[in-house]
Backbone as a printed PyTorch tensor [residue, N CA C, xyz], in Angstrom:
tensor([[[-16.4020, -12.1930,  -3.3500],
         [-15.8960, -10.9000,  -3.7800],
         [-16.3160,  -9.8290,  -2.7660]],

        [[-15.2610,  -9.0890,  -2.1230],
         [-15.8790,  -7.4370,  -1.3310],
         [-16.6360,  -6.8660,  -2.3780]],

        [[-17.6880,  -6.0300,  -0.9920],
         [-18.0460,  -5.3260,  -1.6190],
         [-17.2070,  -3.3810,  -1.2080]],

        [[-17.1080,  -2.9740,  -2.5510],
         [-16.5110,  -1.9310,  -2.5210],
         [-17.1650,  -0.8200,  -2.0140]],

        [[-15.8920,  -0.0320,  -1.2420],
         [-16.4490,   0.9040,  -0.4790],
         [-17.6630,   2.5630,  -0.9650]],

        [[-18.3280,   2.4450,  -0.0130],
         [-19.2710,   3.4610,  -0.9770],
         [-18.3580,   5.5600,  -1.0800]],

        [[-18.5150,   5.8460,  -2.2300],
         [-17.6330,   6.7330,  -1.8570],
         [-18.8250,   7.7500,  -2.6560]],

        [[-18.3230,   8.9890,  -2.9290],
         [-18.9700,  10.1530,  -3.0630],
         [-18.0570,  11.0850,  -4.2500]],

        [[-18.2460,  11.6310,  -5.4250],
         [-18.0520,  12.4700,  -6.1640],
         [-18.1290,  14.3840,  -6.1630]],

        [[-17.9170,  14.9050,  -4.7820],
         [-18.2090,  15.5800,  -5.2970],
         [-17.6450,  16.9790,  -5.9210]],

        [[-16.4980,  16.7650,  -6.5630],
         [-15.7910,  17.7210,  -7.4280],
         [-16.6260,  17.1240,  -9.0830]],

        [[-17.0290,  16.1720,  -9.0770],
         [-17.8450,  15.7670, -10.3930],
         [-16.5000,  15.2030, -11.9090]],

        [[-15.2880,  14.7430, -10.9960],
         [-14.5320,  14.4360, -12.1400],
         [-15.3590,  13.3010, -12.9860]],

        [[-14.7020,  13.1650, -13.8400],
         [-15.4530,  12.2140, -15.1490],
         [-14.8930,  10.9800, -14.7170]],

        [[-16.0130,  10.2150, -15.2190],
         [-15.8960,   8.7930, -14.6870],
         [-14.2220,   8.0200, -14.8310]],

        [[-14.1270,   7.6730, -15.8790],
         [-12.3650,   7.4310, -16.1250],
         [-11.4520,   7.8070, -14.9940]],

        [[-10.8210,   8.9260, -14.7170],
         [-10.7580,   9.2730, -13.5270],
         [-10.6820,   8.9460, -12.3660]],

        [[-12.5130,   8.4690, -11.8060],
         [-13.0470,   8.0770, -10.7770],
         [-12.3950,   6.6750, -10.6390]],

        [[-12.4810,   5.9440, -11.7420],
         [-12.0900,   4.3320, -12.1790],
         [-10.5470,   4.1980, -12.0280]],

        [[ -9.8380,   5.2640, -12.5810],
         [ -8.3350,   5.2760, -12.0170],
         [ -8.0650,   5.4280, -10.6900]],

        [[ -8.5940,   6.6860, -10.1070],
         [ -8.4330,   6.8070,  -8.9240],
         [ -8.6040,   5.4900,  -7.6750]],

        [[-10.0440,   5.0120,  -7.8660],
         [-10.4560,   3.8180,  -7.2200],
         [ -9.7730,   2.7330,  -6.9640]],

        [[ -9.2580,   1.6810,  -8.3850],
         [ -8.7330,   1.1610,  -8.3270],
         [ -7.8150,   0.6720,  -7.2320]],

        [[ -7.5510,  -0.6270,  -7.0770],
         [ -6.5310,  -1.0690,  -6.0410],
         [ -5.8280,  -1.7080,  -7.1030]],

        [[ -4.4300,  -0.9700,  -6.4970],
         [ -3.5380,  -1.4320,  -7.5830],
         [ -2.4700,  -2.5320,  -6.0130]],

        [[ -2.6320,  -2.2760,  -4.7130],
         [ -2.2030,  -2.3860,  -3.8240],
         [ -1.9760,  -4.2800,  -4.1600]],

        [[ -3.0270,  -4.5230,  -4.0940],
         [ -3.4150,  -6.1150,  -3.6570],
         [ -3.6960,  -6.2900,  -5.0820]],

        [[ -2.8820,  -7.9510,  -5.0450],
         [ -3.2890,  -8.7480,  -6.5580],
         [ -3.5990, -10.0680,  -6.4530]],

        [[ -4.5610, -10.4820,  -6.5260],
         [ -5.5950, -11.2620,  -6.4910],
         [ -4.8660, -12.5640,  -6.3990]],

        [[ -3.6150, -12.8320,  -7.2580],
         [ -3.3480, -14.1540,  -7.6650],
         [ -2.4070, -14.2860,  -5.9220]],

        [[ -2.3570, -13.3290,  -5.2940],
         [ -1.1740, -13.4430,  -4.0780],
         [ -1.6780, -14.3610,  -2.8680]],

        [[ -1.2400, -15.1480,  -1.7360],
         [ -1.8650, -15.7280,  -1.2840],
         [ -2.3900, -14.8170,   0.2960]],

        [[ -3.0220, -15.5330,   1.1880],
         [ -3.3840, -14.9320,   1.8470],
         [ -2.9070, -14.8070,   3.1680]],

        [[ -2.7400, -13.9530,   4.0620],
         [ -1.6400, -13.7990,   5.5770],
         [ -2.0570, -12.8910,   6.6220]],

        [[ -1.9580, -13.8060,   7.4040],
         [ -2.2100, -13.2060,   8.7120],
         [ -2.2330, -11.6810,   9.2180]],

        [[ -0.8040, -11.4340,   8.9010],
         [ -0.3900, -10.0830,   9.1530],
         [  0.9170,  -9.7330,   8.3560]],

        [[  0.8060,  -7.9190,   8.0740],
         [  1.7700,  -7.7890,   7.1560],
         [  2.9630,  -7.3840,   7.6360]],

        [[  3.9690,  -7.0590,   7.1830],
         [  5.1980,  -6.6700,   7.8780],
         [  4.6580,  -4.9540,   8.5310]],

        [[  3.8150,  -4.2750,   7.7770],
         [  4.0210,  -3.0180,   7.6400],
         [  2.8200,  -2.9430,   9.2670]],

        [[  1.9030,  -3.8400,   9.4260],
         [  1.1430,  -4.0310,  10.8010],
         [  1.5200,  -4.3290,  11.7500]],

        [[  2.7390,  -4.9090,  11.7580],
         [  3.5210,  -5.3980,  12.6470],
         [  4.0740,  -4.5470,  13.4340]],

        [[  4.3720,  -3.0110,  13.1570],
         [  5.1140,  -1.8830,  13.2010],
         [  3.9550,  -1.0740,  13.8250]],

        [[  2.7740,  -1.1360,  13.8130],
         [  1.1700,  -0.4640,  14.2910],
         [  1.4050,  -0.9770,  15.6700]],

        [[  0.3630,  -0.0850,  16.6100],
         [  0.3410,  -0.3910,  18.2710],
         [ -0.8670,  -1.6040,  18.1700]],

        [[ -0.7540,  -2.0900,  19.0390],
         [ -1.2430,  -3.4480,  19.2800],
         [ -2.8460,  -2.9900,  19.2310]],

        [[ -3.3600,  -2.2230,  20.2080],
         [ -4.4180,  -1.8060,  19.9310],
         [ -4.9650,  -1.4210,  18.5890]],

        [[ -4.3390,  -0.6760,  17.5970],
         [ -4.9270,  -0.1800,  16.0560],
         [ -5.0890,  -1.7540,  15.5870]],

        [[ -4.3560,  -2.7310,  15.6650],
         [ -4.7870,  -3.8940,  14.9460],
         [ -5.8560,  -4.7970,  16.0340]],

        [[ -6.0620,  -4.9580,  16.9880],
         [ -6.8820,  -5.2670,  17.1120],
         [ -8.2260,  -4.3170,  17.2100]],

        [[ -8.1090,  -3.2630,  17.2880],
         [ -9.4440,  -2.5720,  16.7790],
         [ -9.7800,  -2.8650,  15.1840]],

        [[ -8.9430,  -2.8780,  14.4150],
         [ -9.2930,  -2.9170,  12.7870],
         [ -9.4840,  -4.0590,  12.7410]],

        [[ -8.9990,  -5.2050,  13.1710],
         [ -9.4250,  -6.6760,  13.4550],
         [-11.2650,  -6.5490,  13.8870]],

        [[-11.4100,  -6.5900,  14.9770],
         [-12.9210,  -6.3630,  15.5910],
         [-13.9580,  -5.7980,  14.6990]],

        [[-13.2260,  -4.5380,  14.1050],
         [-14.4950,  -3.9870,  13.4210],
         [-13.8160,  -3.5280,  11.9620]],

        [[-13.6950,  -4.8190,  11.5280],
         [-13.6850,  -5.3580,  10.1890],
         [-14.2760,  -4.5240,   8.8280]],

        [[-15.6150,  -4.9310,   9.6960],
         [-16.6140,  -4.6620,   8.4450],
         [-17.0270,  -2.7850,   8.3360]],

        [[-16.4250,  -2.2560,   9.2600],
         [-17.0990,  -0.6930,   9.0290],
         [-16.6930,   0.2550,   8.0430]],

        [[-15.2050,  -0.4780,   7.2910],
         [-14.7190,   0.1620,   6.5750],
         [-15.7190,   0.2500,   5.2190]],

        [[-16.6850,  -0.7900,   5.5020],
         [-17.4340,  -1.0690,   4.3480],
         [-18.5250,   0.0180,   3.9860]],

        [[-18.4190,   0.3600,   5.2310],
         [-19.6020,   1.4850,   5.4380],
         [-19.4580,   3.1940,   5.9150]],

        [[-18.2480,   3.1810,   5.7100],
         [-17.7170,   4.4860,   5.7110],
         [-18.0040,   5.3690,   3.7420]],

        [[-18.4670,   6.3270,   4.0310],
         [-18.4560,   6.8090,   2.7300],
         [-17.6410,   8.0100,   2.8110]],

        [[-16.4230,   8.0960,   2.0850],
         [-16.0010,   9.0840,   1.5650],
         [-15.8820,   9.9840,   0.1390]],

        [[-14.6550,  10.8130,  -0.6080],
         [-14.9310,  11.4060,  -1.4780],
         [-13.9390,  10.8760,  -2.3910]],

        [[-14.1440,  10.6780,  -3.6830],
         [-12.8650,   9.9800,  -4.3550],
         [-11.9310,  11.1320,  -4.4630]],

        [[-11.8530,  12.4460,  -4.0350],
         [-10.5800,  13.2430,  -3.6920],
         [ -9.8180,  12.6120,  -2.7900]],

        [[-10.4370,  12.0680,  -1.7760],
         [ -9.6970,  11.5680,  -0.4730],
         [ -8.1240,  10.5270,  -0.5950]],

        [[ -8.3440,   9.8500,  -1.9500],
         [ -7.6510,   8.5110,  -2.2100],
         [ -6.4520,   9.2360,  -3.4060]],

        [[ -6.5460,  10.5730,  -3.4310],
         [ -6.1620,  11.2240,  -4.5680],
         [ -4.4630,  10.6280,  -4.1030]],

        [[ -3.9660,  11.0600,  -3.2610],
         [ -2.6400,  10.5850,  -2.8770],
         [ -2.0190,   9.3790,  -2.6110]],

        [[ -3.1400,   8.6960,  -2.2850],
         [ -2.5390,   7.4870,  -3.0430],
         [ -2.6140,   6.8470,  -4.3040]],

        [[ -3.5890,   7.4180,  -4.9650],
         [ -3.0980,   7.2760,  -6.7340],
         [ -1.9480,   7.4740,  -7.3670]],

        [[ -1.5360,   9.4790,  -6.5130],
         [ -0.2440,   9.6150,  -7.3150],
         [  0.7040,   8.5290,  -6.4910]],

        [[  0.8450,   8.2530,  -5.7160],
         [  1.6900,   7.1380,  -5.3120],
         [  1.5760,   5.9810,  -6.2330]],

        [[  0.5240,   5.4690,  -6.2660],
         [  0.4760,   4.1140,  -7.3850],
         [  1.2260,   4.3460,  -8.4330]],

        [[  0.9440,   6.4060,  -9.0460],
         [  1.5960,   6.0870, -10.7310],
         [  3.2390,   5.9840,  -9.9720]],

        [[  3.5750,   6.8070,  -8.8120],
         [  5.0510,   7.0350,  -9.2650],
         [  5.3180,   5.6960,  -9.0230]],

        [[  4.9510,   4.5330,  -8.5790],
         [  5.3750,   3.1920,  -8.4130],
         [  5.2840,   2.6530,  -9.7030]],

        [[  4.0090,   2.8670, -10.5210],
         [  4.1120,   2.3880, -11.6080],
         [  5.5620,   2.5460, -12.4500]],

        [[  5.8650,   3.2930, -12.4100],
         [  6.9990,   4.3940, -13.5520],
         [  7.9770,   3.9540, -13.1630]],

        [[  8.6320,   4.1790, -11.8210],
         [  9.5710,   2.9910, -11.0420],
         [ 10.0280,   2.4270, -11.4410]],

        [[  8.8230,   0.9980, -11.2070],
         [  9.1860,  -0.8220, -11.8050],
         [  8.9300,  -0.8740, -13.0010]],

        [[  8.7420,   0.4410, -13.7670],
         [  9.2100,   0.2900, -15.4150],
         [ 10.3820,   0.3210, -15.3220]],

        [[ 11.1080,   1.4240, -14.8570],
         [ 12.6980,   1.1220, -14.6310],
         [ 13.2550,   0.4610, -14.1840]],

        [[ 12.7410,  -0.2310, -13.0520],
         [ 13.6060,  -1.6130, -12.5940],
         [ 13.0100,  -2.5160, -13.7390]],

        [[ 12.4690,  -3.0360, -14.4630],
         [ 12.6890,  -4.0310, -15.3590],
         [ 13.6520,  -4.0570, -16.1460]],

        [[ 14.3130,  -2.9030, -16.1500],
         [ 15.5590,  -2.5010, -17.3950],
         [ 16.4320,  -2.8550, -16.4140]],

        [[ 16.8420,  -2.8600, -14.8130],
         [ 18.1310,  -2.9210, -14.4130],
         [ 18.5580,  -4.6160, -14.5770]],

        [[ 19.2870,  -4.7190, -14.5590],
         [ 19.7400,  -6.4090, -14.0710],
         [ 20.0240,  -6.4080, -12.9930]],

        [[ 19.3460,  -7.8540, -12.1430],
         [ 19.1160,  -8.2250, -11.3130],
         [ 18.5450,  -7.6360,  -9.9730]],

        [[ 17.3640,  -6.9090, -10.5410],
         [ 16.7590,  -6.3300,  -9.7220],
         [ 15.6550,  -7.3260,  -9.5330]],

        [[ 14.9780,  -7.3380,  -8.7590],
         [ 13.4040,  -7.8890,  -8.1510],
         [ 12.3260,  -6.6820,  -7.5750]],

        [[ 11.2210,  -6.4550,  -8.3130],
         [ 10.3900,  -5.6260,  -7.8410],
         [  9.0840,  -6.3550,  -7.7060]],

        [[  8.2350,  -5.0040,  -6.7860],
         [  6.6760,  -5.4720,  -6.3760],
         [  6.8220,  -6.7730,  -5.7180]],

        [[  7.4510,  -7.7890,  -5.2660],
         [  7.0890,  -9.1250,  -5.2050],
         [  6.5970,  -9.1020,  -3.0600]],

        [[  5.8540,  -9.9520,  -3.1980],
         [  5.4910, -10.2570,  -2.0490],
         [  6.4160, -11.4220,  -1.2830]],

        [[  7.1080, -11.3350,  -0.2640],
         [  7.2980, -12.3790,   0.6370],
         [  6.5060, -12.8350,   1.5150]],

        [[  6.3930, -14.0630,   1.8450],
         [  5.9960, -14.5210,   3.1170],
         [  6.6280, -15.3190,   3.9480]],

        [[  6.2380, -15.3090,   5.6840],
         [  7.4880, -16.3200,   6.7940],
         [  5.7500, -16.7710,   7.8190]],

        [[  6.6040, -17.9400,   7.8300],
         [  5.2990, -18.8780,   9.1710],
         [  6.1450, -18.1850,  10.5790]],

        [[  5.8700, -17.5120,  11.0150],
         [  6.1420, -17.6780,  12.6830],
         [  4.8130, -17.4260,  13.7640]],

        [[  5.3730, -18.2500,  14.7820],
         [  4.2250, -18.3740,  15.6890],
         [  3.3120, -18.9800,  15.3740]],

        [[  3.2530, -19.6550,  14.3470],
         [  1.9190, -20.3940,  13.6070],
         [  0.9210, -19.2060,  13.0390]],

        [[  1.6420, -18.0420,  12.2700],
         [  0.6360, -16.8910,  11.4880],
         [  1.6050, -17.1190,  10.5340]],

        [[  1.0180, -16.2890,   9.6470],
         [  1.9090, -16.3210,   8.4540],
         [  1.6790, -14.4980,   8.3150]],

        [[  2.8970, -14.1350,   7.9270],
         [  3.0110, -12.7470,   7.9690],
         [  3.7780, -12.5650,   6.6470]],

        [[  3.4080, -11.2060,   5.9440],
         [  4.1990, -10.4980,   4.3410],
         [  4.7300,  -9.5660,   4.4420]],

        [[  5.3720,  -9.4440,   3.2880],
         [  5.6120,  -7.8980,   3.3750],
         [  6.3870,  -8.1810,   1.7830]],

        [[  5.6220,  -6.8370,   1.2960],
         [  6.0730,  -6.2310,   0.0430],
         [  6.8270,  -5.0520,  -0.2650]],

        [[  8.2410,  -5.6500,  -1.2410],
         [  8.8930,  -4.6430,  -0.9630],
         [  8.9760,  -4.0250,  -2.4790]],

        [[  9.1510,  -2.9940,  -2.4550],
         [  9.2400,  -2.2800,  -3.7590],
         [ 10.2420,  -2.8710,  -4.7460]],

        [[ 12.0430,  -2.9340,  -4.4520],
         [ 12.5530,  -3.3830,  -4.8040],
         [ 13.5910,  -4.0310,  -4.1360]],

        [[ 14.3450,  -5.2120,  -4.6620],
         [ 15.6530,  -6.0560,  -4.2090],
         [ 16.5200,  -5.2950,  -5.0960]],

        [[ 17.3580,  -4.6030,  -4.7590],
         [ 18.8840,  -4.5590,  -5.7340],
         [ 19.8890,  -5.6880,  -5.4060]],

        [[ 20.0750,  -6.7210,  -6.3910],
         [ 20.7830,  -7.7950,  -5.6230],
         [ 22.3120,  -7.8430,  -5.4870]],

        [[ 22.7430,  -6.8480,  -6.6890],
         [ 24.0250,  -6.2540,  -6.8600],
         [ 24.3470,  -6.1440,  -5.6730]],

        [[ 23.5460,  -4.5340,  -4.6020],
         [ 23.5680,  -4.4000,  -4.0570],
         [ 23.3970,  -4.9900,  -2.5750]],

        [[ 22.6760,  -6.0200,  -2.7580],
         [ 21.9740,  -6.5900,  -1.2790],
         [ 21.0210,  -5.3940,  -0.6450]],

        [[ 20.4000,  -4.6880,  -1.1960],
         [ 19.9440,  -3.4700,  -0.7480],
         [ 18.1670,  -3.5960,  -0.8830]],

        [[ 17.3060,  -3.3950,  -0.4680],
         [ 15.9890,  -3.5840,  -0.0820],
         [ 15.8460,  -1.8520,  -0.2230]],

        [[ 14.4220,  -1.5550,  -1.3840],
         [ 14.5070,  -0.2910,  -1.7140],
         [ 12.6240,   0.0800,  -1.5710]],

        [[ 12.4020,   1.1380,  -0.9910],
         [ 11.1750,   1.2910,  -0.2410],
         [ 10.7540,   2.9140,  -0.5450]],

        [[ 10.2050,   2.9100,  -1.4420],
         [  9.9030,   4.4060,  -2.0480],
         [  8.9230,   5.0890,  -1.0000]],

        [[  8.6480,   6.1480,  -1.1210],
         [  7.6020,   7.1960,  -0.6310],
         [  7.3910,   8.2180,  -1.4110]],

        [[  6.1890,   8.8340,  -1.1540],
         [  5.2550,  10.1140,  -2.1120],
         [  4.8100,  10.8050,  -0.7400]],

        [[  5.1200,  11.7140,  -0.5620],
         [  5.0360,  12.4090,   0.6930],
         [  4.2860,  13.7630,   0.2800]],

        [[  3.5650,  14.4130,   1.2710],
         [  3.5420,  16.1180,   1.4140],
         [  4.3020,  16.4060,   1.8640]],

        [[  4.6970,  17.9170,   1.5540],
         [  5.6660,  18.7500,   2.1270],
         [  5.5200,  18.9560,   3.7230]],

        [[  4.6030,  18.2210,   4.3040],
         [  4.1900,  18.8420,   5.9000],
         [  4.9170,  17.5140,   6.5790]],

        [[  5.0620,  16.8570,   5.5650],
         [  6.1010,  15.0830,   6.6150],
         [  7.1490,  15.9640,   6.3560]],

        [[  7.5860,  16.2790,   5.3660],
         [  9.5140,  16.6670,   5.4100],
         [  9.7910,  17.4750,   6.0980]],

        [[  8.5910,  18.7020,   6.1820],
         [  9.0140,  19.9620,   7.2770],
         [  9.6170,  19.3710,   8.3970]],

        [[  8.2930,  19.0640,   8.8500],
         [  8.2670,  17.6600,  10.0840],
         [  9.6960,  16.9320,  10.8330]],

        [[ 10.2490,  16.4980,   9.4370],
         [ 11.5300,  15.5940,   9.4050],
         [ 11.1980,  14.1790,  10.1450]],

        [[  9.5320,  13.9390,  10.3470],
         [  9.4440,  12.7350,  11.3320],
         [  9.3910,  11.6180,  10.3390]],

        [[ 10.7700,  10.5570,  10.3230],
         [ 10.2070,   9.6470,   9.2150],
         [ 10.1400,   8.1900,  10.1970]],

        [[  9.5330,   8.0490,  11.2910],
         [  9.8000,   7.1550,  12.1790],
         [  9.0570,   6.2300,  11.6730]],

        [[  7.6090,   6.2840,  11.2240],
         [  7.1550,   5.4590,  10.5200],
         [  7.4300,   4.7740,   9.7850]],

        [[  8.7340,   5.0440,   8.8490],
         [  8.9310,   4.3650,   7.8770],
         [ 10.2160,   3.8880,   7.7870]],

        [[ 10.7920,   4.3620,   8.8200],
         [ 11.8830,   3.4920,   9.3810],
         [ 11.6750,   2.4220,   9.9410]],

        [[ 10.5410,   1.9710,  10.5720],
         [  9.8730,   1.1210,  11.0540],
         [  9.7160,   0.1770,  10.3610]]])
């Protein structure tokens, strides 16, 4: 089992909260395990092999559980989502794929399949400073 990252309180929200916020709703335990993900694949060669090398520092970084605040609200609006795709027919959500190439095995999780459609559906929770921006290269990626 990791050990979880050490983080810091200090707006003093109430524990509950802290326990929501924390949470990894990202990764689910029963999924198997892969080399590399689709979404790393798209990173400069250098960011993955630096995060490769030094693995373990994330362990030892302490931040503030404000910090993760945005990706919580991301988790709920995903949550709320794939409540609604369970009502569509023939949709597929959350599910993980995986492909062997090169002898790695690489994933990628997509929010949803519309199969009606043939359409692959990939949400975002943004600040207003990406849209100003208009840069969505990342996630075209």
């Amino acid at each position: 089992m990791s050990e979880r990252p050490l983080y810091t309180n200090k707006h003093g929200l109430p524990e509950e909260v802290v326990k929501a916020i924390m949470k990894d709703r990202y990764t689910d335990n029963t999924e198997e395990s892969f080399d590399l993900s689709a979404s790393s694949l798209c990173n400069p060669t250098q960011k993955l092999v630096l995060e490769r090398r030094y693995k373990n520092l994330g362990k030892l970084r302490v931040f503030d559980v404000v910090d993760r605040f945005w990706a919580f609200l991301g988790s709920i609006a995903h949550t709320v989502l794939e409540e609604a795709w369970h009502e569509s027919m023939g949709s597929i959500s959350e599910r993980r794929l995986y492909m062997l190439r090169l002898g790695h095995s690489i994933a990628g999780k997509m929010d949803i399949y519309h199969a009606e459609k043939k359409q692959i559906r990939d949400y975002k929770l943004t600040k207003v400073y990406k849209i100003q921006k208009a840069d969505y290269s990342d996630w075209e990626k």
